[in-house]
C-alpha positions in Angstrom: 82.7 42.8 53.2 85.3 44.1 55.8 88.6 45.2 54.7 91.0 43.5 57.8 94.0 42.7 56.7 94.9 40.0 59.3 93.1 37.0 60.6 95.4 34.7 62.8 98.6 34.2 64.4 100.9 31.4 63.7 104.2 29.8 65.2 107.3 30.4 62.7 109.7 27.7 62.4 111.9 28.9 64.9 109.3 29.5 67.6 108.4 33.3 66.9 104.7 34.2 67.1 103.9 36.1 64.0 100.6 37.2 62.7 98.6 35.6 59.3 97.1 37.8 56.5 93.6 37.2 55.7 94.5 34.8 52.3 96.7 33.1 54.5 100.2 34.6 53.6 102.3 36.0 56.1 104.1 39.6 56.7 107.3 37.5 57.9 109.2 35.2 57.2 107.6 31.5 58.6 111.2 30.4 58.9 113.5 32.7 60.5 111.6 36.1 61.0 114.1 37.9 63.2 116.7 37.2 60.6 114.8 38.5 57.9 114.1 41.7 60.2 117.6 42.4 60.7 118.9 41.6 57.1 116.0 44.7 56.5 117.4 47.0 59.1 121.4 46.3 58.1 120.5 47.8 54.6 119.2 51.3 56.4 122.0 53.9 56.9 121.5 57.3 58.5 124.2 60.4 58.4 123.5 61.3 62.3 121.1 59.8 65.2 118.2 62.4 64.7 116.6 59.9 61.8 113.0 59.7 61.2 111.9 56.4 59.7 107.9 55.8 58.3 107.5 52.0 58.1 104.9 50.3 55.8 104.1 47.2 57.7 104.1 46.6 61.6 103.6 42.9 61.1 105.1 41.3 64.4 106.7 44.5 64.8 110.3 43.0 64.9 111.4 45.0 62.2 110.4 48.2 64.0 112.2 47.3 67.3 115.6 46.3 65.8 115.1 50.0 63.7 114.7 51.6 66.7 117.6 49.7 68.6 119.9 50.7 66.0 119.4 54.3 65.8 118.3 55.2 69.7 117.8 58.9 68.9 115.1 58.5 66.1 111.5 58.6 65.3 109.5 55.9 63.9 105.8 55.9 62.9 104.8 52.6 62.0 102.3 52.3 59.6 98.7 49.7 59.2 96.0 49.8 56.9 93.5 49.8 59.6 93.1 50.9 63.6 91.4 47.3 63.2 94.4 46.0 62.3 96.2 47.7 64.7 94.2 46.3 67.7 94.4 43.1 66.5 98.2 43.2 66.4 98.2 44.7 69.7 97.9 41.1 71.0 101.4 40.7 70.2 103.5 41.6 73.4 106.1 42.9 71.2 103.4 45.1 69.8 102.2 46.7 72.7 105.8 47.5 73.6 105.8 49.6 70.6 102.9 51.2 70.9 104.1 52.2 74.9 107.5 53.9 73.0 107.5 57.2 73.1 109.7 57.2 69.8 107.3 55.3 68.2 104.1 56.4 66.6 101.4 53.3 65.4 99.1 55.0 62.9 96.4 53.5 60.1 96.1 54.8 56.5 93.3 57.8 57.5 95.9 58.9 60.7 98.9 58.9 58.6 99.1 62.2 57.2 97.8 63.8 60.6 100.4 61.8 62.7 103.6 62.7 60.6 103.0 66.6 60.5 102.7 65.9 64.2 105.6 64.7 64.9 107.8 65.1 62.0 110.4 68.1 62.8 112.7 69.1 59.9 114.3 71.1 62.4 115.5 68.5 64.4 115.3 65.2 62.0 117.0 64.2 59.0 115.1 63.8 55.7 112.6 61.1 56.6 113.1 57.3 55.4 110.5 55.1 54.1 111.3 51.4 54.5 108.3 49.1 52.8 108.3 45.9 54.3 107.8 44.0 50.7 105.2 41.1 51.7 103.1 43.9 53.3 103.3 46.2 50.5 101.8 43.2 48.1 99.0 42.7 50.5 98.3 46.4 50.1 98.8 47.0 46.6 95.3 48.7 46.3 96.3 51.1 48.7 99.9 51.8 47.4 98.7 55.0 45.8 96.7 56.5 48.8 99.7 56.3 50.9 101.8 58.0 48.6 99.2 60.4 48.5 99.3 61.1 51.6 102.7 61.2 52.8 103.0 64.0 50.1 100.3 65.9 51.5 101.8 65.7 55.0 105.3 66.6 53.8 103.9 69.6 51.7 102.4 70.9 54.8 105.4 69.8 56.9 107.8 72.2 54.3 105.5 74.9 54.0 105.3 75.2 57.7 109.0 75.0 58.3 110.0 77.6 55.7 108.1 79.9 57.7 109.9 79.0 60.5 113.1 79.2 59.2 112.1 82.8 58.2 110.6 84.5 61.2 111.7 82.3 64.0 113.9 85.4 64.9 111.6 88.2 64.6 109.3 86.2 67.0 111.5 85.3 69.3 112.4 89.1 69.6 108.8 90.1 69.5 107.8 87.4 72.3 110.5 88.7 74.8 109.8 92.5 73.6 105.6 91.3 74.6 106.0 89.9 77.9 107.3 93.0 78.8 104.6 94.7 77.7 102.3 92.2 79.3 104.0 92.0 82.5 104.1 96.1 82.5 100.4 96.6 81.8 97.7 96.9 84.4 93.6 97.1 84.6 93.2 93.7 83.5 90.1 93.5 85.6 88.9 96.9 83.4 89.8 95.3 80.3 87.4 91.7 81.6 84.8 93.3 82.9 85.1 95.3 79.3 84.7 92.0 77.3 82.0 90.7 79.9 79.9 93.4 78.8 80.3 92.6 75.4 76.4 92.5 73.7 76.5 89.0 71.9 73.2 89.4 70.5 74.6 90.9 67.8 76.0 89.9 65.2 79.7 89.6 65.2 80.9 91.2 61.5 85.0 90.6 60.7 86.4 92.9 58.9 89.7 91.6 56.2 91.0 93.2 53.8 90.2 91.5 50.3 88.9 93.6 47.3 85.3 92.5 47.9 85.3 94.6 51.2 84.6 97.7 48.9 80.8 96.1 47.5 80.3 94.6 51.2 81.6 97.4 53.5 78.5 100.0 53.1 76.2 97.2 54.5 78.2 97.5 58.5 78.0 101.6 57.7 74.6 101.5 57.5 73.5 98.9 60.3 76.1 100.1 62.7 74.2 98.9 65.9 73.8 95.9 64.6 77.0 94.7 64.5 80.4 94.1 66.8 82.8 94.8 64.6 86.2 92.9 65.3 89.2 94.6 62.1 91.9 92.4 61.1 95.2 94.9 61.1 95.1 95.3 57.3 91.3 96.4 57.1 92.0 99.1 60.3 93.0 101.8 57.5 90.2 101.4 55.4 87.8 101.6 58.1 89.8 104.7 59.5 89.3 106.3 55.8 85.4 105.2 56.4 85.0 106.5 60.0 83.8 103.4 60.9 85.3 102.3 64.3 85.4 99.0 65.6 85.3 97.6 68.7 88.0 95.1 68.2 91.2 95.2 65.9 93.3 91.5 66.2 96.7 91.1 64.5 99.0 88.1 64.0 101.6 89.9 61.7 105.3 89.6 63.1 107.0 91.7 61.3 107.3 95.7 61.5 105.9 97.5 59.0 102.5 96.2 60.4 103.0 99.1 62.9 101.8 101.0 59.6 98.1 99.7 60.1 98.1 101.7 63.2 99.7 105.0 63.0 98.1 108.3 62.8 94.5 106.8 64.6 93.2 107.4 68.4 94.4 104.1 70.0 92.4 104.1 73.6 89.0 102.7 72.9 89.1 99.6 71.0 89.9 96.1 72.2 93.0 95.0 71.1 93.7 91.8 70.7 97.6 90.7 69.5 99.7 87.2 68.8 102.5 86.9 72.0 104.4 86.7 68.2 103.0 89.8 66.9 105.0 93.1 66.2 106.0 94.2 69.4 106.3 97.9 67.4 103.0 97.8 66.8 102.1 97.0 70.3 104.3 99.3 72.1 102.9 101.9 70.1 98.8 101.3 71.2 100.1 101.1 74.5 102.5 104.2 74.3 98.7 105.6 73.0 97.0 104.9 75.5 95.8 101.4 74.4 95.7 98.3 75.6 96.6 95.0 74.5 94.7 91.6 75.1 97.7 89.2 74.5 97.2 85.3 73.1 99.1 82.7 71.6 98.6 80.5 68.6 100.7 78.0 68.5 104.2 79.6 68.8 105.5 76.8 71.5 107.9 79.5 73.6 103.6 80.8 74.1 103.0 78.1 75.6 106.1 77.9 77.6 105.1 81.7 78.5 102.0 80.9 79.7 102.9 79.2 82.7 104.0 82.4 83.8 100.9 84.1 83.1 98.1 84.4 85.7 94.8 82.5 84.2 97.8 81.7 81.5 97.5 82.6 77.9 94.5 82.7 75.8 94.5 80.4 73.4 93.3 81.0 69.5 93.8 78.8 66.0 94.9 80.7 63.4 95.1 78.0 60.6 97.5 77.7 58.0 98.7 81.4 59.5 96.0 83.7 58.5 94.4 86.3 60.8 90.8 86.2 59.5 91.3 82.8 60.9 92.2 83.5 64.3 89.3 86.6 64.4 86.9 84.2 63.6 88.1 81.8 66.8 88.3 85.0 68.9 84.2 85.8 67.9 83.6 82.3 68.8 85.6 82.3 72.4 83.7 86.0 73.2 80.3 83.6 72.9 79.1 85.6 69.3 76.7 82.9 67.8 76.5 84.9 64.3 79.8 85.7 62.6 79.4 87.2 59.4 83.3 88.0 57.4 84.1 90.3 54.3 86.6 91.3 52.6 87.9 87.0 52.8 88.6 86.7 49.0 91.3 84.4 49.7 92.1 85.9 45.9 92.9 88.3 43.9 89.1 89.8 43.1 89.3 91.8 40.4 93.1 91.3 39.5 93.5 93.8 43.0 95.4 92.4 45.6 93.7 94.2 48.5 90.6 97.1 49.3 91.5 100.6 48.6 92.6 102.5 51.3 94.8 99.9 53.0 98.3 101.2 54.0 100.4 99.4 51.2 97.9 101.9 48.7 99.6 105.1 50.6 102.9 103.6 50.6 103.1 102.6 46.8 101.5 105.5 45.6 104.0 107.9 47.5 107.0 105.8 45.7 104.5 105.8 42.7 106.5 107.7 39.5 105.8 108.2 35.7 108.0 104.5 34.9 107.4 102.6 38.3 103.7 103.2 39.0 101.5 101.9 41.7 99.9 99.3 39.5 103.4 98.1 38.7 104.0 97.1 42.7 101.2 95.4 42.8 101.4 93.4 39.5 104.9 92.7 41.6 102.7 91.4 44.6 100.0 89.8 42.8 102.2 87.7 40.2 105.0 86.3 42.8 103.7 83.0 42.1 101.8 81.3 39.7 97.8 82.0 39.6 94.8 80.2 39.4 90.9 80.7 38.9 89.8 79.9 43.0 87.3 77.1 43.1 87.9 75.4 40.0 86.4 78.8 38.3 83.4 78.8 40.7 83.9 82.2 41.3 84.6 84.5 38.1 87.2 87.2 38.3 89.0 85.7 41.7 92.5 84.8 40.7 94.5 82.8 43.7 97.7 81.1 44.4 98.6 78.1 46.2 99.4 80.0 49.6 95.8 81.8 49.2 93.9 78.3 48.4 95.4 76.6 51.2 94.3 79.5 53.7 90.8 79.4 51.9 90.4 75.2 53.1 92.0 76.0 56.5 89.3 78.7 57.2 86.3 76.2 55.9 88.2 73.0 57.7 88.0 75.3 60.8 85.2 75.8 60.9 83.6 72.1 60.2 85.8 71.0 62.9 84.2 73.1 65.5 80.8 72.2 64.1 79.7 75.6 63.2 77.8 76.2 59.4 79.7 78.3 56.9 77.6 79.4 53.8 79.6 81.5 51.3 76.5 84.1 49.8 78.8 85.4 47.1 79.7 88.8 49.1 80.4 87.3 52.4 81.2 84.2 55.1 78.1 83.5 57.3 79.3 81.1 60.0 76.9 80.1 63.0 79.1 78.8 66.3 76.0 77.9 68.1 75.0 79.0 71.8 77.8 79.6 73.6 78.2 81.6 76.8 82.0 82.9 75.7 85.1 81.0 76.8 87.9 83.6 76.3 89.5 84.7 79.7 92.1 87.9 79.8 95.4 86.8 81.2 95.7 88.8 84.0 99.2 89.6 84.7 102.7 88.0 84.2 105.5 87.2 86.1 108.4 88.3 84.1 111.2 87.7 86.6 109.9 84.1 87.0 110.0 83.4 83.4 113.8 84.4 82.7 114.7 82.8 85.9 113.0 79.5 84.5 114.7 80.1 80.7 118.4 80.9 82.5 118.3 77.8 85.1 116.3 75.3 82.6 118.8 72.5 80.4 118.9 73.2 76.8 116.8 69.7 76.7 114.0 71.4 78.9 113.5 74.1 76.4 114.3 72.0 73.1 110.4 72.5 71.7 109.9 76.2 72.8 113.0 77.3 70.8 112.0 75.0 67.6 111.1 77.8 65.7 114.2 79.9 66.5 116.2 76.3 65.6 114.6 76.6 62.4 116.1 80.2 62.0 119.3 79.4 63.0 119.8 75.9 60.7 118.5 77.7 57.5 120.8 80.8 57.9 123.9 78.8 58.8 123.3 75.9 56.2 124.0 72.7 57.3 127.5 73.5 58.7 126.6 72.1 61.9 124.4 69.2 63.6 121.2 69.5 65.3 123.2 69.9 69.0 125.1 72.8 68.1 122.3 74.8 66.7 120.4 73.7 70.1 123.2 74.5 72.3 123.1 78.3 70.1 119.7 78.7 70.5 119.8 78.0 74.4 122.6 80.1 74.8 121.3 83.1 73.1 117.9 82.9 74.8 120.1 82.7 78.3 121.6 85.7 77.0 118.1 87.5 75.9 117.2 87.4 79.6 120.1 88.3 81.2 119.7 91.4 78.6 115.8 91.8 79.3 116.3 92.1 83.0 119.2 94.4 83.3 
């Protein structure tokens, strides 16, 4: 039995063309639709122009187009039960001219969560509206709960998203302009390809993180050395130094600092380097000051993007998931054409009731503030209990507490990889993933043009770079409250970024 929601058109009393549900009811009124449309739209207030709006119910779409006439500035998605459903309305002229809007989003039930964390930004929009066209909302009754469902799920990723914006949008706007230096100051990018092209991808690519489990699972690399490329996350760098086990790659994502930590006190010149445009810019200037070099990507940080126009061969791209560098070292194996990936040390939990492998530098930093009423175990029952815990898995795995930020990076890393069609088996120690044949994709940005780039940021309109400076938006809005509307904290952000450049280039 198909499950189409429409099966006709019909002529309303006052000549407008509206569609006909399959038991023969209709989304609109059969009278006076465009009346009823409006009556629907008067009742919808909004404090400033930046609205967002989801609609349950295109129907003949006349309710959308008067929303959208009224409020000019907003975003609308537009909600059907089906992409059938959609097509079929789609012979409606009014229809298609939604559906050419660039305001307005048409999505089904399966799309909907997907197409509001696209293009729902809290920066920018008011808290978003949901107007249920009430003849629609009967004909879907079944499916009343999955789209609550499912609006939740988009907002909860929406608000988790966002409060990391509103927290480091500054620290990676510093550490971006503080990286293109770096990158436009560094040289032997051909050394550095030529360096990767040589890479042996016979072997198996082993990632190295952090988690408790790395202790058990670590002695296995030690002892099959050869076999193995070794790419470290930043936090697991320590532990292999304690090992002396070197790898050949060492990725990092962290923005803040104290990441320099991971680091300090090692020989810097050998190893690949691989860092976020976001990542600390302390940490990179001092491999570089070392004698190291740094392979620079981006991950999603739009001012990257923006950046990468500047950048010969542009910016290598890598995913890094809900925000997790295990994540993005997995995507970097894959680009370098590595077919076997093995990763330990992934708990995505608290193994043990330990937050992380011994020999990481949070160990040598508690236990140096460690004293006979504030031990080291103390600071990291402090860590470990910040939120509430769970048993990971549903108590699948015995021993591994988790919280909700851990779980969620947990599904991002096995969503990744199902989306990019590689196996991921979980043998109880370790991750084995296999991408597949692949002759490696990942090409070294060979040099940027500095100058260009603040010439671009101080002549562009404050509309031009609106999306790069989102995140720093976010920043700004959250420490100022809401004090001030969306075009003053735009106007701030262009201005200061104006400023950054004029600073950069003296």
């Amino acid at each position: 039995m198909t499950d189409f929601l429409y099966k006709d058109f019909m002529t309303a009393k006052n000549g407008t063309v509206i569609p006909v549900l399959a038991d023969g009811r209709t989304v609109d009124s059969r009278y006076n639709p465009e009346k009823e449309a409006l009556s629907c739209v008067n009742s919808v207030s909004a404090a400033s122009g930046h609205s967002f709006f989801i609609v349950l119910g295109i129907g003949s779409a006349l309710s959308v187009r008067m929303l959208s006439q009224k409020f000019p500035e907003s975003r609308i998605i537009a909600l059907e039960r089906t992409r059938h459903d959609i097509d079929f309305l789609m012979r409606l002229d009014a229809v298609r001219d939604l559906g050419a809007s660039r305001r307005i989003f048409l999505t089904d039930i399966q799309g909907l969560a997907g197409t509001i964390i696209r293009t729902y930004l809290p920066a920018k929009y008011e808290t978003p509206q949901i107007i249920e066209q009430r003849a629609w909302m009967q004909a879907n009754a079944d499916k009343t709960q999955l789209i609550r469902d499912e609006i939740n799920r988009a907002f909860r990723t929406v608000s988790a998203d966002y409060s990391v914006q509103a927290h480091f949008g500054k620290i990676w706007m510093h550490n971006i302009m503080e990286n293109l230096k770096i990158l436009a100051g560094q040289t032997q990018a051909d050394a550095t390809a030529r360096k990767i092209a040589r890479i042996d991808r016979k072997k198996t690519a082993v990632i190295i993180a952090a988690g408790p489990s790395l202790e058990k699972t670590l002695r296995q690399v030690q002892n099959r050395r050869e076999d193995f490329f070794v790419i470290s996350t930043d936090t697991g760098l320590k532990i292999l130094e304690k090992t002396d086990l070197t790898p050949d790659a060492v990725i990092s994502i962290d923005a803040q600092s104290i990441s320099t930590n991971h680091f300090a006190g090692r020989a810097l010149g050998n190893a690949l380097y691989f860092f976020d445009i976001c990542a600390s810019s302390s940490a990179a200037s001092h491999i570089t000051g070392g004698g190291g070099k740094i392979v620079y990507f981006t991950s999603g940080h739009p001012m990257g993007f923006f950046a990468s126009q500047f950048a010969k061969n542009g910016l290598p791209c890598l995913f890094s998931g809900a925000g997790t560098v295990t994540i993005a070292a997995v995507d970097l194996a894959r680009q370098l054409g590595f077919e076997r990936i093995r990763v330990i040390g992934a708990d995505f939990a608290y193994s043990g009731g330990k937050a992380y492998a011994r020999g990481t530098y949070l160990e040598t930093l508690y236990d140096m503030r460690s004293m006979r009423l504030e031990p080291s175990e103390k600071k990291y029952d402090a860590l470990m209990f910040r939120t509430e815990l769970f048993l990971q898995d549903g108590g699948k795995n015995p021993g591994r507490l988790t919280t909700q930020i851990l779980d969620a990076y947990r599904k991002s890393f096995v969503g990744y990889a199902l989306e990019n069609q590689m196996t991921c088996d979980y043998d109880g120690e370790a991750y084995n993933l296999s991408a597949g044949k692949s002759e490696g994709v990942f090409d070294v940005c060979a040099g940027f043009d500095f100058a260009a780039f603040c010439a671009e940021c101080r002549k562009s309109s404050k509309n031009a770079l609106e999306i790069p400076l989102l995140p720093y938006i976010a920043y700004l809005k959250n420490r100022a409250g809401q004090s001030a509307g969306y075009e003053d904290f735009l106007n701030l952000a262009h201005s200061h970024i104006v400023s950054y450049n004029e600073d950069y280039e003296k």
